[in-house]
N, CA, C and O atoms as a printed pandas DataFrame, in Angstrom:
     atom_number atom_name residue_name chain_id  residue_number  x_coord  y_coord  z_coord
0              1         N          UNK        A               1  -19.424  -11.580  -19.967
1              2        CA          UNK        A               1  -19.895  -10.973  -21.181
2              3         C          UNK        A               1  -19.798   -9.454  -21.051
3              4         O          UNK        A               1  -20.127   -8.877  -20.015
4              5         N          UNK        A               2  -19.252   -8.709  -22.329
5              6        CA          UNK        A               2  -19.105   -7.200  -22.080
6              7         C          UNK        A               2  -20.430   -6.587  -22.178
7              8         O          UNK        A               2  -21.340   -7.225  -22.707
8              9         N          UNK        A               3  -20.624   -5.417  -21.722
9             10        CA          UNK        A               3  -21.232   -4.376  -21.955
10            11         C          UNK        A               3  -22.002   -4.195  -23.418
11            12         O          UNK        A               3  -21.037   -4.146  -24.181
12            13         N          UNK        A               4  -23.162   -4.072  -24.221
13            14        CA          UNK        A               4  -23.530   -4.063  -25.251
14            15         C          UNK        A               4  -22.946   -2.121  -25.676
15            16         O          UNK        A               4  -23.240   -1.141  -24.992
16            17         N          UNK        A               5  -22.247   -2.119  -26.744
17            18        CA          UNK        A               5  -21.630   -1.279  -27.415
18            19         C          UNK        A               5  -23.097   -0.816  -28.390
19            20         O          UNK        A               5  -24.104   -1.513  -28.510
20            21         N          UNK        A               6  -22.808    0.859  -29.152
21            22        CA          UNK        A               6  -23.811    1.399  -29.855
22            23         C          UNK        A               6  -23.553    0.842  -31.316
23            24         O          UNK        A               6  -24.318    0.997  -32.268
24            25         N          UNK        A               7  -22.429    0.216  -31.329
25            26        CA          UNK        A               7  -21.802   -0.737  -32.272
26            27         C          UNK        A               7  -22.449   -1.673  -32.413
27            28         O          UNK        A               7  -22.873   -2.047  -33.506
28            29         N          UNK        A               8  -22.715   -2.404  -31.012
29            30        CA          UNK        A               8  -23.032   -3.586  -30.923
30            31         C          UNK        A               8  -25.249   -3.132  -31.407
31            32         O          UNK        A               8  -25.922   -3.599  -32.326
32            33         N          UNK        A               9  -25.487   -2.548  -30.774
33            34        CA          UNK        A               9  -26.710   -2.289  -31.130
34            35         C          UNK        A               9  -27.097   -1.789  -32.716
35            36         O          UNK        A               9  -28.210   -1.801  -33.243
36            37         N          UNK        A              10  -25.959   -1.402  -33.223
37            38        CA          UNK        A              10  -26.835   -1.414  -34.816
38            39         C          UNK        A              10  -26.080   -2.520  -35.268
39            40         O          UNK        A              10  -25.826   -2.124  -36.406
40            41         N          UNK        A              11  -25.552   -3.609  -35.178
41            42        CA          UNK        A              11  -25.528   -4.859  -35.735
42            43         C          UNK        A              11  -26.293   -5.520  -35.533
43            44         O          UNK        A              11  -26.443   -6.379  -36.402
44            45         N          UNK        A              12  -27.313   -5.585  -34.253
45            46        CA          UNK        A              12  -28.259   -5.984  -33.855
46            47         C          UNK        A              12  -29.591   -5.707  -34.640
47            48         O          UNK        A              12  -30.408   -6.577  -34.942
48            49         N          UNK        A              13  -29.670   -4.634  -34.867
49            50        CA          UNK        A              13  -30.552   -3.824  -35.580
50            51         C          UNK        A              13  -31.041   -4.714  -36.676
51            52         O          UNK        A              13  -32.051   -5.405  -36.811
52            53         N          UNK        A              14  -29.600   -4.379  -37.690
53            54        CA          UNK        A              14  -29.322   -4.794  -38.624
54            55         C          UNK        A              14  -29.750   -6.361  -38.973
55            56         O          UNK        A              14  -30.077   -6.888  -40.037
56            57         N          UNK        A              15  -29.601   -6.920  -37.524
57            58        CA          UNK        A              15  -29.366   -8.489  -37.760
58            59         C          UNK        A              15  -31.060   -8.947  -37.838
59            60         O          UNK        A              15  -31.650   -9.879  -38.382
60            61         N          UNK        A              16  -31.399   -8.027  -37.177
61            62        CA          UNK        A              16  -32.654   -7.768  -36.992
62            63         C          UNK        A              16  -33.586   -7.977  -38.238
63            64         O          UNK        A              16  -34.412   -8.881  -38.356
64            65         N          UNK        A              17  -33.221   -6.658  -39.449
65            66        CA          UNK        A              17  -33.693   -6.529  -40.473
66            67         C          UNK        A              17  -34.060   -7.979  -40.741
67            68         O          UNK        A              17  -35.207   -8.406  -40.870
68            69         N          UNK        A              18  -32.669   -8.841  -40.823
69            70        CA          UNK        A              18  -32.433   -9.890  -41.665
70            71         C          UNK        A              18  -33.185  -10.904  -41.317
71            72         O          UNK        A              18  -33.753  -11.455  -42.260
72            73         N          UNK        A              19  -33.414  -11.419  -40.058
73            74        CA          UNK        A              19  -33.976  -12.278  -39.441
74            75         C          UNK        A              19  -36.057  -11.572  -39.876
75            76         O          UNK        A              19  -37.102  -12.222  -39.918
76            77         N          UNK        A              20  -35.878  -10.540  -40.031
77            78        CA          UNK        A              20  -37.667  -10.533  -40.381
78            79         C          UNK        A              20  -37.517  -11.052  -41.403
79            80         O          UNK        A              20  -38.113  -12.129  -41.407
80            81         N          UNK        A              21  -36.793  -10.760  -42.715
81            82        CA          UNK        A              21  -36.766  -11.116  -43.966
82            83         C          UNK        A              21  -36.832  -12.317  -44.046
83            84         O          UNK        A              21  -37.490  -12.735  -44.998
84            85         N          UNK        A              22  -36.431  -12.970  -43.454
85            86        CA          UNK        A              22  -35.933  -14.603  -43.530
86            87         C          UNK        A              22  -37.458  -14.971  -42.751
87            88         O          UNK        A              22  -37.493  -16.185  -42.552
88            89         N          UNK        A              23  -38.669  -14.310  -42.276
89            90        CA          UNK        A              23  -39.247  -14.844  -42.141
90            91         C          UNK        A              23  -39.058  -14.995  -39.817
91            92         O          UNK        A              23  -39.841  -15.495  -39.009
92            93         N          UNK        A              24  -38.212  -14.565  -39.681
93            94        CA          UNK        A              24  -37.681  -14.710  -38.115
94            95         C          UNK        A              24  -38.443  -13.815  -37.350
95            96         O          UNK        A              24  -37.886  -13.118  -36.502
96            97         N          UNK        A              25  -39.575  -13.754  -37.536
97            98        CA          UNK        A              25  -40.077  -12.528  -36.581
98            99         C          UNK        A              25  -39.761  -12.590  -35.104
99           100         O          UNK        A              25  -39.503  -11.542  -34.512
100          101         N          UNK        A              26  -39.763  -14.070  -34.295
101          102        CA          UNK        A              26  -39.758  -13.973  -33.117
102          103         C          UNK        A              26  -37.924  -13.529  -32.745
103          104         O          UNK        A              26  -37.627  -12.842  -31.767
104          105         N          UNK        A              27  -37.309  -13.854  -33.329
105          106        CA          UNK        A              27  -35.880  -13.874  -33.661
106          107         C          UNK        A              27  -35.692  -12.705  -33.806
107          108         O          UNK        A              27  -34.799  -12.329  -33.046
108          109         N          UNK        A              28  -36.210  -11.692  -34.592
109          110        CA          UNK        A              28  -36.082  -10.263  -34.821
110          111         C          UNK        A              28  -36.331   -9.448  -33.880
111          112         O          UNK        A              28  -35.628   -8.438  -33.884
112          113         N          UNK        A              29  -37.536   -9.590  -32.599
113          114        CA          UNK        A              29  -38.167   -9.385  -31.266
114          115         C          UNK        A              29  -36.900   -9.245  -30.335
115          116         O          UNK        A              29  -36.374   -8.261  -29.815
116          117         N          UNK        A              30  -36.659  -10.354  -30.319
117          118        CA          UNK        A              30  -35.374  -10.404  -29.392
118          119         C          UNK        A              30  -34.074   -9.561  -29.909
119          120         O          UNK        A              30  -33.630   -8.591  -29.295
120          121         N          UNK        A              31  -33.846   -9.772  -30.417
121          122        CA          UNK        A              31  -32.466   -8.815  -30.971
122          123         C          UNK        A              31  -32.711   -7.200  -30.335
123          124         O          UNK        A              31  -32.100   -6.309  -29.745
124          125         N          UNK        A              32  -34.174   -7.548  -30.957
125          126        CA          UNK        A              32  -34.430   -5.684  -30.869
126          127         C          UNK        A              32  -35.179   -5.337  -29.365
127          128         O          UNK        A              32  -35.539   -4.198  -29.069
128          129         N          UNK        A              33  -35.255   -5.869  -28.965
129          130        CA          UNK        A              33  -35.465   -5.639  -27.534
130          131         C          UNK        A              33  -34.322   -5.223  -26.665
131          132         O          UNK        A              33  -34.458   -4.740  -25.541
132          133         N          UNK        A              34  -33.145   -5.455  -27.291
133          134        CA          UNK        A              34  -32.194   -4.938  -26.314
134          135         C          UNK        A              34  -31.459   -3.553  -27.087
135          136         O          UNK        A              34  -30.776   -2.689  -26.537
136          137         N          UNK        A              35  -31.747   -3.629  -28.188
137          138        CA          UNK        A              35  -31.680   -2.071  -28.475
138          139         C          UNK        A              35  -32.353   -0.958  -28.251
139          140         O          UNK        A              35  -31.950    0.195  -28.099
140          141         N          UNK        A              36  -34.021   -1.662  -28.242
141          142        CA          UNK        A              36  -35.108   -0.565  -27.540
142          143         C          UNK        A              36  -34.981    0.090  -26.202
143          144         O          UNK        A              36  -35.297    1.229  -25.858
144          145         N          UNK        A              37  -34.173   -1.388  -25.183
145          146        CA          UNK        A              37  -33.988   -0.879  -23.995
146          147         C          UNK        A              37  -33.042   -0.020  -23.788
147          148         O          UNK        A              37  -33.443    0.883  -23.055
148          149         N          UNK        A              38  -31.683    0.131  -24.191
149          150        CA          UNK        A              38  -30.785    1.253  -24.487
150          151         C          UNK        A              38  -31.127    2.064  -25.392
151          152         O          UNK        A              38  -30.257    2.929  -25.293
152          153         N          UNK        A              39  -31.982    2.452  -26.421
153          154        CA          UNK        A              39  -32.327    3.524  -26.946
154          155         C          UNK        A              39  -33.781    3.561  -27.482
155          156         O          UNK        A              39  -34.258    3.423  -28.608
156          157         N          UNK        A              40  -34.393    3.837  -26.060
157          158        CA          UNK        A              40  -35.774    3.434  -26.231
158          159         C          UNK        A              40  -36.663    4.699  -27.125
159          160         O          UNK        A              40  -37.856    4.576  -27.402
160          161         N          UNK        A              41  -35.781    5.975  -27.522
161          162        CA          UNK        A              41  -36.300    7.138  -28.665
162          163         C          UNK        A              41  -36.056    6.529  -29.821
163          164         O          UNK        A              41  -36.747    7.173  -30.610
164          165         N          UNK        A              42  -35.417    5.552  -30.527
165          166        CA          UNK        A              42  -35.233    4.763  -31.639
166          167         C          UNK        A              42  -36.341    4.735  -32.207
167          168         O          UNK        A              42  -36.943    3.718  -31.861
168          169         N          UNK        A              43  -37.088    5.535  -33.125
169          170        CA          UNK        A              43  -38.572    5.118  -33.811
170          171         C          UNK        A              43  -38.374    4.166  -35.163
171          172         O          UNK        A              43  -39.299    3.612  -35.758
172          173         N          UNK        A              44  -36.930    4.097  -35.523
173          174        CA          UNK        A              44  -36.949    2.797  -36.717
174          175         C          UNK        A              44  -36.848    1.453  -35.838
175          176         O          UNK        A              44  -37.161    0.373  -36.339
176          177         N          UNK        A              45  -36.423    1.554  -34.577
177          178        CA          UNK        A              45  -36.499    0.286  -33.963
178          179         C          UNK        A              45  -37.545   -0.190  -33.500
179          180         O          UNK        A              45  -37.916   -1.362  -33.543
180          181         N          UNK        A              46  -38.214    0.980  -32.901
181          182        CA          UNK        A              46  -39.310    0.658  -32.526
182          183         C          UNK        A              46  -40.385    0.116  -34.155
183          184         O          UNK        A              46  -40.921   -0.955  -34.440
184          185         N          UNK        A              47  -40.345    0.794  -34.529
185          186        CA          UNK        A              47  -41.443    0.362  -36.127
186          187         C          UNK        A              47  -40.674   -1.148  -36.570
187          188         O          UNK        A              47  -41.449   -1.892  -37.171
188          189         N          UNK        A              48  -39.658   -1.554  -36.422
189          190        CA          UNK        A              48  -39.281   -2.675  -37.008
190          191         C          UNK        A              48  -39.561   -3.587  -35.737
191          192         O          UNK        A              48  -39.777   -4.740  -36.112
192          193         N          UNK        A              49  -39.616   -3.473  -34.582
193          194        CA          UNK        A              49  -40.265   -4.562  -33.560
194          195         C          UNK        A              49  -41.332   -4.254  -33.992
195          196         O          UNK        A              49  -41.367   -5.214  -34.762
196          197         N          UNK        A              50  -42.396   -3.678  -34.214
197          198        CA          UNK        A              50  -43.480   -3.923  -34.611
198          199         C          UNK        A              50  -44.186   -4.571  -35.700
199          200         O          UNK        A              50  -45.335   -5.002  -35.805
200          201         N          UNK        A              51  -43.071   -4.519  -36.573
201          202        CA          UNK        A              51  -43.481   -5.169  -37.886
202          203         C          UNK        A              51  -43.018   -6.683  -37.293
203          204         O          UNK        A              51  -43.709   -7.694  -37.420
204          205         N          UNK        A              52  -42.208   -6.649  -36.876
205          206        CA          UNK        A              52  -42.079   -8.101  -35.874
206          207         C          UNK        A              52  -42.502   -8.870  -35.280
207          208         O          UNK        A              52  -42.332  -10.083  -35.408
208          209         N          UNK        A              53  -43.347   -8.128  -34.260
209          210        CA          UNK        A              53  -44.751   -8.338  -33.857
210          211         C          UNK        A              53  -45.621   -8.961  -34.110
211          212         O          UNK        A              53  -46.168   -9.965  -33.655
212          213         N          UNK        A              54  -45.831   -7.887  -35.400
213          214        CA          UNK        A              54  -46.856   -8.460  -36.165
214          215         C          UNK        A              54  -46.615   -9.978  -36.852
215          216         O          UNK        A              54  -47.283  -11.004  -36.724
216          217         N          UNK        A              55  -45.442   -9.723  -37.603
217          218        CA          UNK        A              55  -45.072  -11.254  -38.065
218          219         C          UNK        A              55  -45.118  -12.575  -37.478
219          220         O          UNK        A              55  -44.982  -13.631  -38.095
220          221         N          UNK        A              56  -45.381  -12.391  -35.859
221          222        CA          UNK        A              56  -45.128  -13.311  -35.227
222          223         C          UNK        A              56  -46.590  -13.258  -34.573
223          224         O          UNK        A              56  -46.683  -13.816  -33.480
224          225         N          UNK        A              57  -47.303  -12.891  -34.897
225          226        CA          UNK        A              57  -49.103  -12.976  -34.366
226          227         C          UNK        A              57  -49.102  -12.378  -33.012
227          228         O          UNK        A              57  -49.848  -12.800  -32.130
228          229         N          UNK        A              58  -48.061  -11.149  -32.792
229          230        CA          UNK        A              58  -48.518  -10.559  -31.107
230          231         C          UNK        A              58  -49.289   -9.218  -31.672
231          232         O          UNK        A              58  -48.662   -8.185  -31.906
232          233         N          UNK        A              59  -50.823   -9.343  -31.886
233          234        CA          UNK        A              59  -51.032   -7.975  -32.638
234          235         C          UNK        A              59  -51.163   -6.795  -31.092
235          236         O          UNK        A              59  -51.281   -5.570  -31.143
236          237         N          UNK        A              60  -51.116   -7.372  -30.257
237          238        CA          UNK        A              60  -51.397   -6.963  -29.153
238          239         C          UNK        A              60  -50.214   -5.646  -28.983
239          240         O          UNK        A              60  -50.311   -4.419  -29.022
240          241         N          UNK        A              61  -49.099   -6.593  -28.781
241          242        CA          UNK        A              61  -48.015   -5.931  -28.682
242          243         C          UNK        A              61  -47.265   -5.175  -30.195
243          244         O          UNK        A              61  -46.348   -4.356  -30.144
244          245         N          UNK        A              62  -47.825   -5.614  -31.309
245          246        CA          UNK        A              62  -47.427   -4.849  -32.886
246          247         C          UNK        A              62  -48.556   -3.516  -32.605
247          248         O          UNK        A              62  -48.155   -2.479  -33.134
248          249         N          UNK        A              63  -49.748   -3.389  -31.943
249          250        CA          UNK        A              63  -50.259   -2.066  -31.966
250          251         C          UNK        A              63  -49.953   -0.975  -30.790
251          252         O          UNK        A              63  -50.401    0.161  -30.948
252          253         N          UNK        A              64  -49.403   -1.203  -29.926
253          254        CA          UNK        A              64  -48.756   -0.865  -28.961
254          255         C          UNK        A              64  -47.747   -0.220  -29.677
255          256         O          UNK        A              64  -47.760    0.991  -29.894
256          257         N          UNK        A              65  -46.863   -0.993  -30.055
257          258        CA          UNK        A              65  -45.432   -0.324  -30.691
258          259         C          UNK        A              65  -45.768    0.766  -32.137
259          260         O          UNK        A              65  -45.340    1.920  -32.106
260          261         N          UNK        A              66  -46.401    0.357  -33.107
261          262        CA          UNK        A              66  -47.109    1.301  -33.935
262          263         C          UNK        A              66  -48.078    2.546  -33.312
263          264         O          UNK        A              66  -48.423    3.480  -34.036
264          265         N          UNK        A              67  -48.388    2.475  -32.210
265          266        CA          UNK        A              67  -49.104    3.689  -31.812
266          267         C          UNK        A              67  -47.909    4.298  -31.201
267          268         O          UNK        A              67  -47.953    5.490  -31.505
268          269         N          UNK        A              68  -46.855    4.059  -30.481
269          270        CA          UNK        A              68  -45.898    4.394  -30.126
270          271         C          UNK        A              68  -44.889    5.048  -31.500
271          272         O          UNK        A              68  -44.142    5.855  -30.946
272          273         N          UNK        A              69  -44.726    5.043  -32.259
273          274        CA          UNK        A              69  -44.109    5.042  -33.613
274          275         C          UNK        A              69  -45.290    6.615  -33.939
275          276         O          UNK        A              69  -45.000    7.809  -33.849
276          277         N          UNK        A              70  -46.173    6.179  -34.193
277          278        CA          UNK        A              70  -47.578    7.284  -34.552
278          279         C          UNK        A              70  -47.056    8.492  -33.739
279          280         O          UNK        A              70  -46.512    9.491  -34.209
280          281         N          UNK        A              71  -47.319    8.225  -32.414
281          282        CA          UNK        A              71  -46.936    9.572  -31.471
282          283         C          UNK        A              71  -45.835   10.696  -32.261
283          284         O          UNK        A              71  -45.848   11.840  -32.716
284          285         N          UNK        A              72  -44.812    9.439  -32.069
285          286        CA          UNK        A              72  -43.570   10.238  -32.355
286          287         C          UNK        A              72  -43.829   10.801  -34.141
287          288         O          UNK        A              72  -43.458   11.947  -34.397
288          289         N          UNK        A              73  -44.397   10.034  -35.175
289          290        CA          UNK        A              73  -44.267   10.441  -36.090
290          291         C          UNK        A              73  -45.545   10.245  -36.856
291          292         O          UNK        A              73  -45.764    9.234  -37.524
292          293         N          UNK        A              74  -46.824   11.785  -36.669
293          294        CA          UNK        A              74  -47.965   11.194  -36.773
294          295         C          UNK        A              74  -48.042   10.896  -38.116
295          296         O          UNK        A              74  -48.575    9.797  -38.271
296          297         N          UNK        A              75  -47.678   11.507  -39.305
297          298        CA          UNK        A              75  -47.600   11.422  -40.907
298          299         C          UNK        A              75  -46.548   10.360  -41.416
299          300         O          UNK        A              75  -45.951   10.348  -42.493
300          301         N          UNK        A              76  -46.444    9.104  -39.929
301          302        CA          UNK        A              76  -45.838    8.011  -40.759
302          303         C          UNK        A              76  -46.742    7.356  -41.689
303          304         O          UNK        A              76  -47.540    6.698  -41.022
304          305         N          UNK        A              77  -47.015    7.223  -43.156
305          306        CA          UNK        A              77  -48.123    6.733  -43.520
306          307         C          UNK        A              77  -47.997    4.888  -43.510
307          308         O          UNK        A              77  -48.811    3.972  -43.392
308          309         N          UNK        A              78  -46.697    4.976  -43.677
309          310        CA          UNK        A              78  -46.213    3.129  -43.215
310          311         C          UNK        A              78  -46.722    2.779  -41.925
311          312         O          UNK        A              78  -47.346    1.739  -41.710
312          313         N          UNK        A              79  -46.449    3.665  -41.053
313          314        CA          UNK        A              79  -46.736    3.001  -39.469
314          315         C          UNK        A              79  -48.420    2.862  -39.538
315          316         O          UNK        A              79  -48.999    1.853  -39.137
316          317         N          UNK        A              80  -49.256    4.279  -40.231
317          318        CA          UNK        A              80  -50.605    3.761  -40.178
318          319         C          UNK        A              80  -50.888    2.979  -40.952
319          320         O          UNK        A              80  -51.881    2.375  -40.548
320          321         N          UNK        A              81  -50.462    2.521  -42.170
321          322        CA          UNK        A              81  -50.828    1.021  -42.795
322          323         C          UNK        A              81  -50.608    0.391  -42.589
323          324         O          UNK        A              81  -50.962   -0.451  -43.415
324          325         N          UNK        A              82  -49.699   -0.308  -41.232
325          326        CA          UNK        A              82  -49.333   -1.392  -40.855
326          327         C          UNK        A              82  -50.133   -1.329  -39.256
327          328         O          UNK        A              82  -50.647   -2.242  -38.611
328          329         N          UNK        A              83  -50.009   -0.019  -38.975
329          330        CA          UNK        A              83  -51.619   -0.593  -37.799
330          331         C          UNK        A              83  -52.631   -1.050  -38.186
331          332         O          UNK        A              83  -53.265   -2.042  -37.828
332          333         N          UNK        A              84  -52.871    0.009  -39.271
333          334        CA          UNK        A              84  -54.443   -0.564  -40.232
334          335         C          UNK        A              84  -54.905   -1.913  -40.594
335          336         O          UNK        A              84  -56.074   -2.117  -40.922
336          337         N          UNK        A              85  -53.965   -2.889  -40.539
337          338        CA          UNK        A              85  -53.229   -4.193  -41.131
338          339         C          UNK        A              85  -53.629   -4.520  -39.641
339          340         O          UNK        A              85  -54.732   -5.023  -39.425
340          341         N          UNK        A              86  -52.765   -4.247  -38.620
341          342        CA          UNK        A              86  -53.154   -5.044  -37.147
342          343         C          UNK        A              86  -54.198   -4.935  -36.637
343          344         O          UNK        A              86  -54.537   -5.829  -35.862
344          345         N          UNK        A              87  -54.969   -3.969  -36.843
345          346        CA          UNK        A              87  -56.434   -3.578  -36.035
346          347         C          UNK        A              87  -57.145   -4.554  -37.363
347          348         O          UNK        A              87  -58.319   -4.653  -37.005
348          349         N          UNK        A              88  -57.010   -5.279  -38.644
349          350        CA          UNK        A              88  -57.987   -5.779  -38.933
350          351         C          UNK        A              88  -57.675   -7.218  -38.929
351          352         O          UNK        A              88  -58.376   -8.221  -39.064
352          353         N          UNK        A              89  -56.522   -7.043  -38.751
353          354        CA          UNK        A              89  -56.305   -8.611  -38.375
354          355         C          UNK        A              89  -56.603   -9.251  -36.980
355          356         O          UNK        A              89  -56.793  -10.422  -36.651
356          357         N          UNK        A              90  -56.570   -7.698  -36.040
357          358        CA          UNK        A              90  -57.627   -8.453  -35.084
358          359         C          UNK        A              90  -59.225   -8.208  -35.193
359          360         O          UNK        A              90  -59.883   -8.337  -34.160
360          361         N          UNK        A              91  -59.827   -7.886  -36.308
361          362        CA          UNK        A              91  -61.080   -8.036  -36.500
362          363         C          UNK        A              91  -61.528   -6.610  -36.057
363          364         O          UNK        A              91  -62.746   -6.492  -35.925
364          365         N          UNK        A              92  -60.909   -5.704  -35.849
365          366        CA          UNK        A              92  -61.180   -4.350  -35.800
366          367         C          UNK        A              92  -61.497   -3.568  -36.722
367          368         O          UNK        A              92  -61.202   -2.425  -36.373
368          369         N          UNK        A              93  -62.045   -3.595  -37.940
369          370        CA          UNK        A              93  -62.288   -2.999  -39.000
370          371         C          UNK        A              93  -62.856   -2.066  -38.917
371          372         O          UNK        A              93  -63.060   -1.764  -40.093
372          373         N          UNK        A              94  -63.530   -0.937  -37.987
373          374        CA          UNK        A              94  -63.849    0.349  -38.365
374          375         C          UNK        A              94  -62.787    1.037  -37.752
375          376         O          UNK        A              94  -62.760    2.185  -38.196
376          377         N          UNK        A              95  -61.564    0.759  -36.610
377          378        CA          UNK        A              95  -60.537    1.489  -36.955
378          379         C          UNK        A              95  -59.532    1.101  -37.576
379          380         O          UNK        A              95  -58.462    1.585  -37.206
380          381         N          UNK        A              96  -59.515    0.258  -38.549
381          382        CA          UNK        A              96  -58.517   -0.214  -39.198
382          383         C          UNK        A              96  -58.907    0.793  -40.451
383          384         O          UNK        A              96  -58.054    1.507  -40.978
384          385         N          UNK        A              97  -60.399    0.772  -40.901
385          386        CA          UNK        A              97  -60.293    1.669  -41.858
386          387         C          UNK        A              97  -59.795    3.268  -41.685
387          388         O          UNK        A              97  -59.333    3.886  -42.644
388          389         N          UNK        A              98  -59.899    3.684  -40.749
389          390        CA          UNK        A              98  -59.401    5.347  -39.970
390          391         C          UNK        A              98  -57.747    5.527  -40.581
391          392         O          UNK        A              98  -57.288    6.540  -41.108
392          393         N          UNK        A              99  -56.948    4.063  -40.303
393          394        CA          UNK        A              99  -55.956    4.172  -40.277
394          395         C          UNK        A              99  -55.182    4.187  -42.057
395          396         O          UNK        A              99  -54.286    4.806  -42.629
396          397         N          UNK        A             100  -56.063    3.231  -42.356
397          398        CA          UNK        A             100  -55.702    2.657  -44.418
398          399         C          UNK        A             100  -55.787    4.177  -44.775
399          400         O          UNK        A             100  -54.975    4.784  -45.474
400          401         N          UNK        A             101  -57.120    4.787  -44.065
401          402        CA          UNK        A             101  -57.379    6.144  -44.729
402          403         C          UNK        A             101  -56.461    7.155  -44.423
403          404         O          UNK        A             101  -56.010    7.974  -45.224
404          405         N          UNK        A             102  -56.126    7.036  -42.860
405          406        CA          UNK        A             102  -55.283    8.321  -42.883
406          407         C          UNK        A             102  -53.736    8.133  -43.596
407          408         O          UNK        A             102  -53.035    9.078  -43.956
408          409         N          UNK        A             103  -53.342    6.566  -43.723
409          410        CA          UNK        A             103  -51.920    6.582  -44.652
410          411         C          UNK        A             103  -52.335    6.719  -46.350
411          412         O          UNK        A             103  -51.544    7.207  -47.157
412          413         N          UNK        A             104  -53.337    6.345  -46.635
413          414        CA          UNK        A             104  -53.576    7.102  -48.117
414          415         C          UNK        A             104  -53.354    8.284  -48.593
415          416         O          UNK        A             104  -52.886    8.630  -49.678
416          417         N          UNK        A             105  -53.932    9.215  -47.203
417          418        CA          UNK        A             105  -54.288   10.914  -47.583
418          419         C          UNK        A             105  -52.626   11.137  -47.393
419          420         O          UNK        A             105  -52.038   11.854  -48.203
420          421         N          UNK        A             106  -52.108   10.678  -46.608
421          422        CA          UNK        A             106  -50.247   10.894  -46.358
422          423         C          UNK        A             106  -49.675   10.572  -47.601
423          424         O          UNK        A             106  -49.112   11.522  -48.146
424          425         N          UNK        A             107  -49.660    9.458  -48.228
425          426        CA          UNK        A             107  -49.463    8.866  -49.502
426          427         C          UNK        A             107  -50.059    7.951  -49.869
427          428         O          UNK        A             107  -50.208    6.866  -49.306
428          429         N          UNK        A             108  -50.622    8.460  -51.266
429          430        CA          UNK        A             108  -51.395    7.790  -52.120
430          431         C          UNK        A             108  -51.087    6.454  -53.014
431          432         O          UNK        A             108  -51.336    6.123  -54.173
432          433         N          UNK        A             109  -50.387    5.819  -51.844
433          434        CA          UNK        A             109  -49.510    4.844  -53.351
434          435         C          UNK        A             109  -50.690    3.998  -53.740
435          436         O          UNK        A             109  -51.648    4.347  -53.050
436          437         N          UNK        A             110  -51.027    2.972  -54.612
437          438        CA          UNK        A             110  -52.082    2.537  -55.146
438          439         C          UNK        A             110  -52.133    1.357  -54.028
439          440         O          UNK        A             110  -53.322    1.162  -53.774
440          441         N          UNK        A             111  -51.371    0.565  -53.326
441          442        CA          UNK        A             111  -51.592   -0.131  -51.984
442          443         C          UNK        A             111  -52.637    0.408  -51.114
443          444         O          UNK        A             111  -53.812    0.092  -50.927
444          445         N          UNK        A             112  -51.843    1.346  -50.619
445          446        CA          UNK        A             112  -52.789    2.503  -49.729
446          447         C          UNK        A             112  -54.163    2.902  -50.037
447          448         O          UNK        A             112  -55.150    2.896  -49.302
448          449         N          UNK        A             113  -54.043    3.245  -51.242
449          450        CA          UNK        A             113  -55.627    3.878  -51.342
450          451         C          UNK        A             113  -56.258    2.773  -51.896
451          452         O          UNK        A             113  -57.408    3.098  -52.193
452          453         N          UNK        A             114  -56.042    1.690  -52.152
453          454        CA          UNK        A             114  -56.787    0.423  -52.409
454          455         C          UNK        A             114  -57.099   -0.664  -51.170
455          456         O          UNK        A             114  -57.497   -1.828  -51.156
456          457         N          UNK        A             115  -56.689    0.378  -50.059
457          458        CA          UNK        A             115  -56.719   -0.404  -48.722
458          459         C          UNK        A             115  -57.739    0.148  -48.322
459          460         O          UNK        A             115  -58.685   -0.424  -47.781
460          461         N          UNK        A             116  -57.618    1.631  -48.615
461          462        CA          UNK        A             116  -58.547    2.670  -47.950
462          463         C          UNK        A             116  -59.810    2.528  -48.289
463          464         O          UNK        A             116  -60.616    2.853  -47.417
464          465         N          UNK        A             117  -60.226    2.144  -49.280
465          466        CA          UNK        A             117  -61.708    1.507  -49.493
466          467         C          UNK        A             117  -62.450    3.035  -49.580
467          468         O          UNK        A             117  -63.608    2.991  -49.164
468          469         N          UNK        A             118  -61.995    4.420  -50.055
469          470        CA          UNK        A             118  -62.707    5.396  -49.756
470          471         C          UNK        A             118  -64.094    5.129  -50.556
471          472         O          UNK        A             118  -65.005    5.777  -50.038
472          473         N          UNK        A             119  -64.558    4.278  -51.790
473          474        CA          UNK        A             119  -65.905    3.899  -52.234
474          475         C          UNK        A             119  -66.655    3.488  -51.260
475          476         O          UNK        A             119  -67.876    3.497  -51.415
476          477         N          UNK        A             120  -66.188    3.127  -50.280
477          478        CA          UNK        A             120  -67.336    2.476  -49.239
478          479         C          UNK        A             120  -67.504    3.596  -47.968
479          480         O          UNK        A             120  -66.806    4.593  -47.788
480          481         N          UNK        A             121  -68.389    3.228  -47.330
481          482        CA          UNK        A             121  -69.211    4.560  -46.192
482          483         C          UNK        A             121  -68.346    3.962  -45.021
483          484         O          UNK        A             121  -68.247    2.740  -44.911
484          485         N          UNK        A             122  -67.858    4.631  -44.339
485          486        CA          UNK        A             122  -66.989    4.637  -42.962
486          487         C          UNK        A             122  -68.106    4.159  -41.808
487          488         O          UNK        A             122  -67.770    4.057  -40.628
């Protein structure tokens, strides 16, 4: 078997996308695991294994990769609504709210700030 090409890694990517869509989260994991490992600064790869992650119930490893994503890009307001999403799906709800809130104040889309619950006391 050859060498994986940068070719070969955004078809992967790509294939990637498709397989979450379809519902493939664990399927999407794998693909993208071997692009992370050759271009482990990739922050759309990294955010799409995470949404992967998540799809596939590893919130363990979906908040790992979203805090990793955060670092690199703290005003992702997607990456903090989709942690916000993992910290309450593991029953973490006072930092899940930190997070709904800080992707609201980034952008206000009516998702966001209807996540953010700002009527209620922190």
């Amino acid at each position: 078997m050859s060498e994986p090409t940068p070719e070969t890694h955004v078809i992967d990517y790509r294939a990637a996308e498709q397989l979450l869509a379809a519902r493939d989260p664990r399927g999407a994991v794998k693909l993208l695991d071997s692009v992370i490992t050759a271009h482990p600064e990739n922050t759309a790869a990294r955010l799409l294994r995470a949404r992967a992650f998540f799809g596939s119930a590893q919130l363990r490893a979906a908040e790992l990769e979203f805090h990793i994503v955060l670092e690199r890009e703290p005003d992702n307001a997607f990456a903090h609504f989709a942690l916000a999403r993992t910290l309450e799906r593991a029953d973490r709800r006072d930092e899940a709210t930190r997070h709904f809130r800080l992707a609201a104040a980034l952008d206000p889309r009516p998702d966001f700030v209807e996540a953010a619950r700002f009527d209620e006391q922190a």
